[in-house]
C-alpha positions as CSV (number, residue, x, y, z in Angstrom):
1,X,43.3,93.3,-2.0
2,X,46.3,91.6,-3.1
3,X,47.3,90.8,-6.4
4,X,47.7,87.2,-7.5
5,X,48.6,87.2,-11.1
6,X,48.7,89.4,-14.0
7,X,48.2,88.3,-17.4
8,X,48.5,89.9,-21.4
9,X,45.5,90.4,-22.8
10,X,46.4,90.3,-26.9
11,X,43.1,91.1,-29.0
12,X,43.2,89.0,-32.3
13,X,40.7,88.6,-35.0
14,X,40.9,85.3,-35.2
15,X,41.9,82.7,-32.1
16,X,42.6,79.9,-34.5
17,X,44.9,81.4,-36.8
18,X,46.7,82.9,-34.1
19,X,46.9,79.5,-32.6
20,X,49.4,78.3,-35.2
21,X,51.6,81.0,-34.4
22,X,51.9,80.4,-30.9
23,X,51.6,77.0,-30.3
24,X,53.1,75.5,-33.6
25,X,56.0,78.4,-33.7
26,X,57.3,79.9,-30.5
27,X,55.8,76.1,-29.0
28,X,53.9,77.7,-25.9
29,X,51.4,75.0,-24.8
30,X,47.8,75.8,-25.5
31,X,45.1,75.6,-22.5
32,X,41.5,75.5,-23.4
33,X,39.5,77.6,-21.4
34,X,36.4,76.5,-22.7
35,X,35.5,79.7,-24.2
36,X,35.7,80.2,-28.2
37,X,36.3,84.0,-27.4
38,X,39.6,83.7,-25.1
39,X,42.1,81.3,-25.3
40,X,45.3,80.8,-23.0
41,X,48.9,80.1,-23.9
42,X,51.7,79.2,-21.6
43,X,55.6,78.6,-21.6
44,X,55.8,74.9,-20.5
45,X,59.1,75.5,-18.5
46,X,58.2,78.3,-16.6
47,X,54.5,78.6,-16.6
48,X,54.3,82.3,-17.8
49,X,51.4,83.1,-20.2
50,X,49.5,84.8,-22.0
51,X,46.1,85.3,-23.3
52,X,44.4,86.1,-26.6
53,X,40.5,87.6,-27.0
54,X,39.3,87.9,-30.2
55,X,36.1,89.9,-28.4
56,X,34.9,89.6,-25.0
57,X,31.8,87.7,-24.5
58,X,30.5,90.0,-21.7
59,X,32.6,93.4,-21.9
60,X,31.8,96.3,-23.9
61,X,35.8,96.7,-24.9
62,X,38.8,93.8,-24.5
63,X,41.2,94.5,-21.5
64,X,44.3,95.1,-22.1
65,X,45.7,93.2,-18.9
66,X,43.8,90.6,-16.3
67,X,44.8,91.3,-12.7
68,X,44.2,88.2,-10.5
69,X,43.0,89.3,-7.2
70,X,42.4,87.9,-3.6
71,X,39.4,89.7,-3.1
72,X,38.1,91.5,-6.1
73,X,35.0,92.7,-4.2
74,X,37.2,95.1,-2.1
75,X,39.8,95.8,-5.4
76,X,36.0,97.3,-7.2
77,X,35.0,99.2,-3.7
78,X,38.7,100.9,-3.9
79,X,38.1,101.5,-7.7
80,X,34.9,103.2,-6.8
81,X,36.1,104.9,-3.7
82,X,39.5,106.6,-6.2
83,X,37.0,107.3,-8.7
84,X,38.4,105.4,-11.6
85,X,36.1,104.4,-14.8
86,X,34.5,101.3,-14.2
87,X,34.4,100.0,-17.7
88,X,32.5,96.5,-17.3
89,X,30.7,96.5,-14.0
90,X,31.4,94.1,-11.2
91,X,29.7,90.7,-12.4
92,X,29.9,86.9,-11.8
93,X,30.2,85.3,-15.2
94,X,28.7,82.2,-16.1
95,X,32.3,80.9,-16.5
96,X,33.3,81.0,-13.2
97,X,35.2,84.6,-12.8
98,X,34.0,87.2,-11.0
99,X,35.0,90.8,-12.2
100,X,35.4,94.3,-13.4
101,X,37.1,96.1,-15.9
102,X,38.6,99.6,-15.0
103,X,40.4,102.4,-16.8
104,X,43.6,103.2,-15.4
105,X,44.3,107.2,-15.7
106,X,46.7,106.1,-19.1
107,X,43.3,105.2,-20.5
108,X,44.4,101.0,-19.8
109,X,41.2,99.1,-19.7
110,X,42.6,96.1,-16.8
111,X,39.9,93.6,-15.8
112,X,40.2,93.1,-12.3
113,X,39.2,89.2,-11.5
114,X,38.7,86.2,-9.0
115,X,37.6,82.9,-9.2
116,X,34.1,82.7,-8.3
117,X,33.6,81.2,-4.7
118,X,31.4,78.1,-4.6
């Protein structure tokens, strides 16, 4: 497994009124993900980002980070085989990620994802 990208996870009660904040004010550039539960924002010049959840759609709790991964598959079997808390089990989400959340020993729920193959 090799990680690809990893990403801040900010929980929000409300995705639109945040959006003001960080679109309008700090002027990251908003990217629709095509979700009304998540919601990315990124710095134009750079392409650094991050993401706000106002409650996961399939999860029992929000992460805290998303970990990009080359093979998630082999990242959960690792998980397993360490004996960390799988939080959110490995699932292919109608949206096109596969994943899994796990609890790092600090108690960080991280959701370990991939793009779907086709």
């Amino acid at each position: 497994m090799r990680v690809i990208r990893v990403t801040i996870d900010l929980t929000v009660p409300d995705i639109e009124e945040a959006r003001a904040f960080y679109s309008d004010y700090l002027g990251l550039a908003g990217e629709d993900l095509g979700l009304d539960w998540v919601t990315r924002f990124v710095v134009p010049s750079s392409g650094e980002h991050i993401q706000l959840v106002s409650r996961d759609a399939a999860a029992p709790e929000n992460p805290l980070l998303t970990v990009k991964v080359d093979d998630v598959d082999d990242a959960y079997a690792q998980a397993r085989r360490r004996g960390y808390e799988i939080v959110h089990p490995l699932s292919t989400e109608p949206w096109g990620i596969r994943r899994f959340f796990v609890r790092a020993p600090d108690g960080t729920v991280i959701n370990i994802a991939a793009l779907r193959e086709p």
